[in-house]
MDTraj code that builds the backbone (N, CA, C; nanometers):
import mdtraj as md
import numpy as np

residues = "UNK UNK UNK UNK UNK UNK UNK UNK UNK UNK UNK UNK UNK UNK UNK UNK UNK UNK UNK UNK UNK UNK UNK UNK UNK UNK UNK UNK UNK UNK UNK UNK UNK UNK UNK UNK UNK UNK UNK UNK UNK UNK UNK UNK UNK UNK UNK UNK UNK UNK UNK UNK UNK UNK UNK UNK UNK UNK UNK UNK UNK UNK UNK UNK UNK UNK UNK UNK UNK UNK UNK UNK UNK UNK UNK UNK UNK UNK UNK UNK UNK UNK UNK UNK UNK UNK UNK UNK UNK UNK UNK UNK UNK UNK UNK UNK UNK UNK UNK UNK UNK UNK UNK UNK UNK UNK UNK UNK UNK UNK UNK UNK UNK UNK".split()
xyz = np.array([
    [0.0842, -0.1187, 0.0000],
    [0.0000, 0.0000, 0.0000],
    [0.0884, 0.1246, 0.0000],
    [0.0122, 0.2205, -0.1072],
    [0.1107, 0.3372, -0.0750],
    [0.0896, 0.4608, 0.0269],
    [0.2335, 0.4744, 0.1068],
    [0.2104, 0.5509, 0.2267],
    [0.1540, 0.7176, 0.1712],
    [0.1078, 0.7686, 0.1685],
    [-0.0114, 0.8773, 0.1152],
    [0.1119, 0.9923, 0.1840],
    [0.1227, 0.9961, 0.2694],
    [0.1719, 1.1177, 0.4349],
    [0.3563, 1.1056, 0.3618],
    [0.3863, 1.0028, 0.3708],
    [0.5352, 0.9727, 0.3056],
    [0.5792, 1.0189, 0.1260],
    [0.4825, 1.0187, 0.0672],
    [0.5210, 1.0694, -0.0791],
    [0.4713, 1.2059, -0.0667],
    [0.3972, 1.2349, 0.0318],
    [0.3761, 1.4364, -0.0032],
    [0.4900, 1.4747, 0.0994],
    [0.5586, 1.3816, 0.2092],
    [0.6709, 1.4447, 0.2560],
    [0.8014, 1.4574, 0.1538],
    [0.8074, 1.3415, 0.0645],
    [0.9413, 1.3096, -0.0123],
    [0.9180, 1.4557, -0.1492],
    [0.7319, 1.4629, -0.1768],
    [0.7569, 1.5631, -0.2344],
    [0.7618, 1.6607, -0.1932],
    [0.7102, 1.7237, -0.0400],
    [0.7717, 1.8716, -0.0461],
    [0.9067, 1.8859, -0.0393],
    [1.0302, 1.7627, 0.0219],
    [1.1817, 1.7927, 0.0207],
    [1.2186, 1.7972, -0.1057],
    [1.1252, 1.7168, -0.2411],
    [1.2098, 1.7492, -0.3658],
    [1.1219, 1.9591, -0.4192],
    [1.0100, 2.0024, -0.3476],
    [0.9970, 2.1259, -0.4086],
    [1.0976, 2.1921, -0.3019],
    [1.1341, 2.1533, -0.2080],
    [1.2004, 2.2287, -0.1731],
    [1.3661, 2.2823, -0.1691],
    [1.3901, 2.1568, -0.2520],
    [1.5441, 2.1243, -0.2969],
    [1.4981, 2.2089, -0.4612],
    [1.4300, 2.2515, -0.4988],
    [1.3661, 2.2940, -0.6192],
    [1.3607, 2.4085, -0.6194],
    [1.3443, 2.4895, -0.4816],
    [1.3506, 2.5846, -0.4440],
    [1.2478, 2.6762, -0.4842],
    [1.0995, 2.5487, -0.4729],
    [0.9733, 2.6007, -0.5068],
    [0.8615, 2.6149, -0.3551],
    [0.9559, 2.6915, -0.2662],
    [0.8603, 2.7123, -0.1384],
    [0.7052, 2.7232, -0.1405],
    [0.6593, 2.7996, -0.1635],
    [0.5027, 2.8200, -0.2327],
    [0.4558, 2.6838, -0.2359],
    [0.4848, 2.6444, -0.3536],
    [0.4105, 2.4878, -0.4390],
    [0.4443, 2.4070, -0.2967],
    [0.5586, 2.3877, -0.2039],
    [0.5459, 2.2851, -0.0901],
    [0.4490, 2.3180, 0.0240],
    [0.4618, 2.4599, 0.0250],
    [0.3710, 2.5123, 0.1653],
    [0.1998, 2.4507, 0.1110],
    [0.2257, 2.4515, 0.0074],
    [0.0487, 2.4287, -0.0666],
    [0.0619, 2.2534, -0.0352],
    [0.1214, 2.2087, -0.0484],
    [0.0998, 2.0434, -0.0290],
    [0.0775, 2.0278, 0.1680],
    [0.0769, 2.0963, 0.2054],
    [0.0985, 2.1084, 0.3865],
    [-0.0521, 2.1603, 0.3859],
    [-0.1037, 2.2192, 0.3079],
    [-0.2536, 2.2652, 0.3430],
    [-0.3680, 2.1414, 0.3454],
    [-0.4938, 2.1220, 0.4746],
    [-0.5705, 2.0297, 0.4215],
    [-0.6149, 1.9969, 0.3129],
    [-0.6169, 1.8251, 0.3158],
    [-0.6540, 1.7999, 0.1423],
    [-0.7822, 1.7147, 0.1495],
    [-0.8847, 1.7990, 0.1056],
    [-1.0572, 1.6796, 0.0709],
    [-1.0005, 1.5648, 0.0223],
    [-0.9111, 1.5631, -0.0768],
    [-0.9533, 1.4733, -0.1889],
    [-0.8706, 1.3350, -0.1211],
    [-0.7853, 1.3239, 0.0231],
    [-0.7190, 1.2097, 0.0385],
    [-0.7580, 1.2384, 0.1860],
    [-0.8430, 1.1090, 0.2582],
    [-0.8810, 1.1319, 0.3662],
    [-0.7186, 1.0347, 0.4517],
    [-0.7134, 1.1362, 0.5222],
    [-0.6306, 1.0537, 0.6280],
    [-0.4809, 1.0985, 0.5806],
    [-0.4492, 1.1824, 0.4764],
    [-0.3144, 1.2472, 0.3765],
    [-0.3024, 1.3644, 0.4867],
    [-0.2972, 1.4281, 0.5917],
    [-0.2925, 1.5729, 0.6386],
    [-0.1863, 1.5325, 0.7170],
    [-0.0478, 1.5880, 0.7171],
    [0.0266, 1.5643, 0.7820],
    [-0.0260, 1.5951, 0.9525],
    [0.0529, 1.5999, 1.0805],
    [0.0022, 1.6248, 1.2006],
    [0.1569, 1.7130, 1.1924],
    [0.0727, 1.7828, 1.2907],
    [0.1791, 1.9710, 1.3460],
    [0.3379, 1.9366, 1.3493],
    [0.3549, 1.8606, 1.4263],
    [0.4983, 1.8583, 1.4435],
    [0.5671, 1.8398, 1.2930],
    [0.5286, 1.7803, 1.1980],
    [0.5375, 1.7116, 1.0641],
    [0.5508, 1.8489, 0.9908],
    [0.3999, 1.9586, 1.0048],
    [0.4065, 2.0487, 0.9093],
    [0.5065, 2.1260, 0.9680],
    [0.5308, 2.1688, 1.0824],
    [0.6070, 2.2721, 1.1685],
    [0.7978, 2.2192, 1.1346],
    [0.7630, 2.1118, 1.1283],
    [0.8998, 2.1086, 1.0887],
    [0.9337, 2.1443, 0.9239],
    [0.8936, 2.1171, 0.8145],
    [0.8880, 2.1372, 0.7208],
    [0.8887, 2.2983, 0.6806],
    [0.8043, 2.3878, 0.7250],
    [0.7662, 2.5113, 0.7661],
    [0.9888, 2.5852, 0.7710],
    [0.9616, 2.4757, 0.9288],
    [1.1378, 2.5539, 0.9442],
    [1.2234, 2.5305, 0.8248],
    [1.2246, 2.4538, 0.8093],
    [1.3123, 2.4157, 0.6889],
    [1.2640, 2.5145, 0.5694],
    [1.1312, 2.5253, 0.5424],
    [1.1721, 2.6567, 0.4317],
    [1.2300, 2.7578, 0.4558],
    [1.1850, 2.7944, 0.5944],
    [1.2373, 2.9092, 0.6654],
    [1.3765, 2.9189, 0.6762],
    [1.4648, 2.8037, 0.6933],
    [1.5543, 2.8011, 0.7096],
    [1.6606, 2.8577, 0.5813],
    [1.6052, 2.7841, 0.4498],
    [1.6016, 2.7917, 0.3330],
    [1.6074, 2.9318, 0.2693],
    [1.5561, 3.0027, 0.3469],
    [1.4707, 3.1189, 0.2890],
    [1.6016, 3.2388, 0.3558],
    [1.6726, 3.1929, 0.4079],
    [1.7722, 3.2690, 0.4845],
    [1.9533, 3.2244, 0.4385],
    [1.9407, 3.3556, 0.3461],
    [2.0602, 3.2949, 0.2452],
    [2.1832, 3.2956, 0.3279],
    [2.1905, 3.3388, 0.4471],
    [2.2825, 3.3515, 0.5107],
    [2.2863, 3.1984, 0.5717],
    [2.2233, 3.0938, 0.5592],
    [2.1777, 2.9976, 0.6383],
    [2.2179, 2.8579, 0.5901],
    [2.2140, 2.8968, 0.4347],
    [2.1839, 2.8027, 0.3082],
    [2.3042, 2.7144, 0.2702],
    [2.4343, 2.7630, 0.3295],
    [2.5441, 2.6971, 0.3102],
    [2.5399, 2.5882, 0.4093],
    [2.4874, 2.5964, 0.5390],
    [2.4899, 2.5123, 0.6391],
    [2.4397, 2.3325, 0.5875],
    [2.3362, 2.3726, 0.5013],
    [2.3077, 2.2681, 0.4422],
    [2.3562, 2.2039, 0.3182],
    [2.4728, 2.2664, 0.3221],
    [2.5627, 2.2245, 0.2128],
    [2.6960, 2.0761, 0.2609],
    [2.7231, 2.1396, 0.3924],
    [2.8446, 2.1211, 0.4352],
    [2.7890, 1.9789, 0.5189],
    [2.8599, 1.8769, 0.4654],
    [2.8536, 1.6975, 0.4769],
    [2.8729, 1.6949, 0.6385],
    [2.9803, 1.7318, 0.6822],
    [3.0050, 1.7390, 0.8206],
    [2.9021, 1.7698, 0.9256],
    [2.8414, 1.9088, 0.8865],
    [2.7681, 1.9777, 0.9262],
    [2.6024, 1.9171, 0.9459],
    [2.6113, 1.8444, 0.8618],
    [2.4995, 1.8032, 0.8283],
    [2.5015, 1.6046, 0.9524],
    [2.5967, 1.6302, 0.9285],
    [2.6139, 1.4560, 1.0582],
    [2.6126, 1.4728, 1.2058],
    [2.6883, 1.6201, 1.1953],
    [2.6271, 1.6590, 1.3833],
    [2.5027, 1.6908, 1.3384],
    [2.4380, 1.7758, 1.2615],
    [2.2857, 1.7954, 1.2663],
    [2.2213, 1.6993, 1.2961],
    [2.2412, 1.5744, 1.2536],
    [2.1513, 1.4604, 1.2401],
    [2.1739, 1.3622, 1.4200],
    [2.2848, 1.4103, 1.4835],
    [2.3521, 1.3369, 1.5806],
    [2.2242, 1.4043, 1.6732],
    [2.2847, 1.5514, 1.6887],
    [2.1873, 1.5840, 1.7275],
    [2.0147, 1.5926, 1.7542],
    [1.9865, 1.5620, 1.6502],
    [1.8512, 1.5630, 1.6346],
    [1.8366, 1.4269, 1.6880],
    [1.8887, 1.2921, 1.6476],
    [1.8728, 1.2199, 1.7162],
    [1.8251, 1.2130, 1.8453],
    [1.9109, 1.2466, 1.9476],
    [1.9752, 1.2745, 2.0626],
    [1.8124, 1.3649, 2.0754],
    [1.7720, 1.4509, 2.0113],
    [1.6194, 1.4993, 2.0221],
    [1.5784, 1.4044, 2.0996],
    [1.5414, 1.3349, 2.0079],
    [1.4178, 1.2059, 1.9895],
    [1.4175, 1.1311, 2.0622],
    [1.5149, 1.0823, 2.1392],
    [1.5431, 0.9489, 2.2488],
    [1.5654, 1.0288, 2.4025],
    [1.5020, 1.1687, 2.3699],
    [1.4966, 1.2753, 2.5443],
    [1.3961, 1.1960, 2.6103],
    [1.4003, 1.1725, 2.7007],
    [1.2773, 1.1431, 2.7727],
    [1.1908, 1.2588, 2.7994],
    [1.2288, 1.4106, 2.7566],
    [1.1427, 1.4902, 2.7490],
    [1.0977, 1.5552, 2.6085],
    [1.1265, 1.4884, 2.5237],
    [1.0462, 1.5104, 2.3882],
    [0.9225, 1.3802, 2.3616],
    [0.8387, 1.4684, 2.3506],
    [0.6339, 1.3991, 2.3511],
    [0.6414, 1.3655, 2.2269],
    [0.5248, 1.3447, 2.1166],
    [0.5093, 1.3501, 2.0083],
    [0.5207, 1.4024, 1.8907],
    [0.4944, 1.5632, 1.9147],
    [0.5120, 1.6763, 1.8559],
    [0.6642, 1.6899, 1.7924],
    [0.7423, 1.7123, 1.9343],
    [0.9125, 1.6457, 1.9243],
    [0.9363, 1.5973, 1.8310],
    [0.9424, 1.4788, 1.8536],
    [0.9947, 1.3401, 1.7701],
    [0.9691, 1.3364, 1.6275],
    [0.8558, 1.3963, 1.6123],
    [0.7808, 1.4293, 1.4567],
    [0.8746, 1.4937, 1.3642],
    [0.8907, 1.6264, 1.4449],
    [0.9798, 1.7388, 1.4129],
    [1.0972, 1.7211, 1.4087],
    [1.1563, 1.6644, 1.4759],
    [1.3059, 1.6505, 1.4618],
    [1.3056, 1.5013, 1.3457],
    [1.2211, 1.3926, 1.3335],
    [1.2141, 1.3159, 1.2583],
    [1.2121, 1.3565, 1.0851],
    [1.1167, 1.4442, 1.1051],
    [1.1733, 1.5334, 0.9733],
    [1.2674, 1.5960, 0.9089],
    [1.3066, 1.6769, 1.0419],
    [1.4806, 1.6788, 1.0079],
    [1.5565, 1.5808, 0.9512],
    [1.5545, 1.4799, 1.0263],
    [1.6325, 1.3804, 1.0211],
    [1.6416, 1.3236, 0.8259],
    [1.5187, 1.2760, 0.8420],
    [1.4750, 1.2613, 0.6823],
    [1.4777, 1.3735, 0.6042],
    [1.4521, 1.4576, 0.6010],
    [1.5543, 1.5849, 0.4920],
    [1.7260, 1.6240, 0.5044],
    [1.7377, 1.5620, 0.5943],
    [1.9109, 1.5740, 0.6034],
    [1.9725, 1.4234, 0.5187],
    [1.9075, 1.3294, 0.5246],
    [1.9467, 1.2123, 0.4576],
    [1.8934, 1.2510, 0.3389],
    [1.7488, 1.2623, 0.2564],
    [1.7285, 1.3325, 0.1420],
    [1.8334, 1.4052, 0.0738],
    [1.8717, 1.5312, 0.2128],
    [1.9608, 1.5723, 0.1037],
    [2.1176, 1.5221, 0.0468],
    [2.1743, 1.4190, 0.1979],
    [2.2940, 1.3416, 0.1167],
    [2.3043, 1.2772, 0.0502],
    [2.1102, 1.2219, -0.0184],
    [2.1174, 1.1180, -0.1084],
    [2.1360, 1.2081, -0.2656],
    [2.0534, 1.3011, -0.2499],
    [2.0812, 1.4062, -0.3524],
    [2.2185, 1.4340, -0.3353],
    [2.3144, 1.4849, -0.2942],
    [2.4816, 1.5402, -0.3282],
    [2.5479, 1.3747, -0.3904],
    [2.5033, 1.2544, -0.3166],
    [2.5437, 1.1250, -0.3951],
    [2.4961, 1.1067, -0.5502],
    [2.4307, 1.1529, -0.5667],
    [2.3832, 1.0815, -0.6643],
    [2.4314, 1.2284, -0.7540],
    [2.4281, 1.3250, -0.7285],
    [2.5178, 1.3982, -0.7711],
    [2.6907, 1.3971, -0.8307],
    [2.7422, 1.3330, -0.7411],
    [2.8910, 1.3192, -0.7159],
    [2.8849, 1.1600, -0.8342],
    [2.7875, 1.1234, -0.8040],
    [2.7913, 0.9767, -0.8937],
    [2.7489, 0.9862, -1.0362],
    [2.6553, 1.1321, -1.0605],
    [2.6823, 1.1331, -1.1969],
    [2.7634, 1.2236, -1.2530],
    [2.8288, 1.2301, -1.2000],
    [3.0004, 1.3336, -1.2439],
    [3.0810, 1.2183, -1.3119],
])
top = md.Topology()
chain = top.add_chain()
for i, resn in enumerate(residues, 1):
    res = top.add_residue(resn, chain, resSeq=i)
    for name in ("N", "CA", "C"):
        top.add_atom(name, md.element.get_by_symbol(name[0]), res)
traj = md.Trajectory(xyz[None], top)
């Protein structure tokens, strides 16, 4: 079965590697037409930062840099397994997590078609 919540996440990281903010914020809005497709807060809120983040050119290299990007992910981890992060938490930083691997799969597959 296909996960509905998982392909509008994989597509807002590819509009947003696209650097089509707009068109992703619009996939985060309720949708009639797929019952049970609405991401939950922590999910959109994280996504949200990440444009935001995006959106701050002073910011934009951070997500460039391989290194940078493995403490990000250490960290965020380290989120998720707090005994004081609830649901909301875990969501949010889980997203992270999966747009930081997104994006090293993108620079691989990059470097691999060089």
């Amino acid at each position: 079965m296909v996960d509905i919540k998982r392909d509008k996440i994989r597509r807002c990281f590819q509009l947003i590697i696209e650097k089509r903010y707009s068109d992703a914020r619009d996939l985060l809005k309720p949708s009639d037409n797929h019952q049970g497709s609405d991401l939950s807060p922590g999910k959109k809120f994280a996504i949200e930062g990440i444009i935001a983040f995006l959106n701050d050119k002073s910011k934009e290299g951070y997500l460039k840099d391989i290194d940078h990007l493995k403490k990000l992910r250490r960290f965020f981890k380290s989120k998720i397994s707090s005994i004081w992060s609830d649901d909301f938490d875990r969501e949010y930083f889980e997203i992270w997590i999966d747009f930081i691997n997104f994006l090293q799969r993108q620079f691989k597959s990059k470097v691999n078609a060089k």
